[in-house]
C-alpha positions in Angstrom: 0.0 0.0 0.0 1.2 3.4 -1.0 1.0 6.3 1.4 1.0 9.8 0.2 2.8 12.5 2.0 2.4 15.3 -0.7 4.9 15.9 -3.7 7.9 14.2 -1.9 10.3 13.0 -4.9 13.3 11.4 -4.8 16.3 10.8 -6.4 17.7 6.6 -6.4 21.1 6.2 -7.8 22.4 2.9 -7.5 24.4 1.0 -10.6 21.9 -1.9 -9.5 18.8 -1.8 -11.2 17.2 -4.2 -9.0 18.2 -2.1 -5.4 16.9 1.0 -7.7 13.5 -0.9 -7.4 13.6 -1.9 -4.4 14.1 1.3 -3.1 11.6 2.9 -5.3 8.7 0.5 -3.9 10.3 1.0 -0.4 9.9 5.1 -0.6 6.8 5.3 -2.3 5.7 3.5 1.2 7.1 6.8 2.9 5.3 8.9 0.5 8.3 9.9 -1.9 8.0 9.1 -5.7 11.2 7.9 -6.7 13.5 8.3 -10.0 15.9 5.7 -10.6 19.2 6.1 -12.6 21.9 3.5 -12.8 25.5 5.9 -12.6 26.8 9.0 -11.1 26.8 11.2 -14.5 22.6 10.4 -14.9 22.2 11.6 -11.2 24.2 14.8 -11.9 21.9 15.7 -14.9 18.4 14.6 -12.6 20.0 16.8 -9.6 20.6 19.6 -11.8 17.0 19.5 -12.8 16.4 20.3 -8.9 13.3 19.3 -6.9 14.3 16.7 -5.3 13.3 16.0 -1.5 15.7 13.3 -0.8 18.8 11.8 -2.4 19.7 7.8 -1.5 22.8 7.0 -3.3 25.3 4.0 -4.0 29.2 5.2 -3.1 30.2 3.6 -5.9 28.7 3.9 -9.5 30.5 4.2 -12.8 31.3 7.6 -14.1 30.8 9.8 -10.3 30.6 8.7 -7.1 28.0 9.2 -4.3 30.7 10.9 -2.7 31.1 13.2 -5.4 27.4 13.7 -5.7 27.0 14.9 -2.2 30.0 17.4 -2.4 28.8 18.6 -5.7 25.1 19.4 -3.8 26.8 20.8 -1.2 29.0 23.1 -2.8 26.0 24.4 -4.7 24.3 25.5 -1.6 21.8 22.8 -1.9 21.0 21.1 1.3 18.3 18.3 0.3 18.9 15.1 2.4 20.9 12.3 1.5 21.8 9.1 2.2 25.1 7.7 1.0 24.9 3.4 0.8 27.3 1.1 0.4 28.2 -2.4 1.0 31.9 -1.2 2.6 31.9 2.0 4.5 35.4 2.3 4.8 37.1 4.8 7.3 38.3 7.4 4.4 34.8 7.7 3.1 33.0 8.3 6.6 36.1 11.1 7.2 35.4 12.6 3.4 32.2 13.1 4.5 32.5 13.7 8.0 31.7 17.6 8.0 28.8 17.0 5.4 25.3 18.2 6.4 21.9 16.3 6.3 24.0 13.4 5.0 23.3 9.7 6.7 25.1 6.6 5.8 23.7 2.9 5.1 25.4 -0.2 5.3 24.2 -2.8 2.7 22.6 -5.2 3.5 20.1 -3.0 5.2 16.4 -3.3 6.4 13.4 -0.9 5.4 13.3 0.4 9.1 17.1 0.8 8.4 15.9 2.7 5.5 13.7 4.8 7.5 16.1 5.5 10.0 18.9 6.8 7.4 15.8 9.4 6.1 15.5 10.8 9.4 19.3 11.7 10.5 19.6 13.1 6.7 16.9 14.7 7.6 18.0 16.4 11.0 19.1 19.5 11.4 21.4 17.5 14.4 24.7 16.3 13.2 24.9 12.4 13.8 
């Protein structure tokens, strides 16, 4: 069942097409309606676009990073939450990221409460 929360979209990047769906059916339970794209250079182009409430990205994807995606929002000025995912969350990407705002990371394999729980500290104004 689908909940709607208003005009909540999201952007998926993930260079696996079937955790893109996942996560597309998992937000839309949270009220987002979700693009999917499959590398880092299609995300740049949908960010660029703009109106995006949330942002749950793979670390790695062919052509940019999640990493890079983030610090490309950031330096913008844009401050939509995001959630950076990965399978390996090594030390050097939680310190590239450590003074990185509404940003929340996700180690895969992760649960939808997991899910829901990375939303909410991207979401927070408090540092976590």
């Amino acid at each position: 069942m689908t909940v709607t929360k208003g005009n909540l979209k999201a952007l998926v990047a993930d260079d696996e097409a079937q955790i893109g769906t996942l996560l597309r059916e998992a937000l839309a339970v949270q009220g987002y309606d979700a693009d999917v794209v499959t590398d880092g250079e299609m995300a740049t182009r949908k960010l660029s676009a703009g109106g995006y409430s949330l942002v749950v990205s793979d670390v790695l994807m062919p052509y940019k990073t999640g990493v890079e995606l983030v610090h490309e929002l950031r330096l913008r000025g844009d401050r939509t939450p995001f959630v950076l995912m990965s399978s390996h969350l090594s030390e050097e990407i939680l310190l590239s990221c450590g003074a990185v705002e509404h940003l929340a990371f996700l180690q895969k394999p992760f649960s939808l409460s997991d899910l829901r729980h990375a939303i909410h500290r991207a979401s927070s104004e408090v540092r976590c």
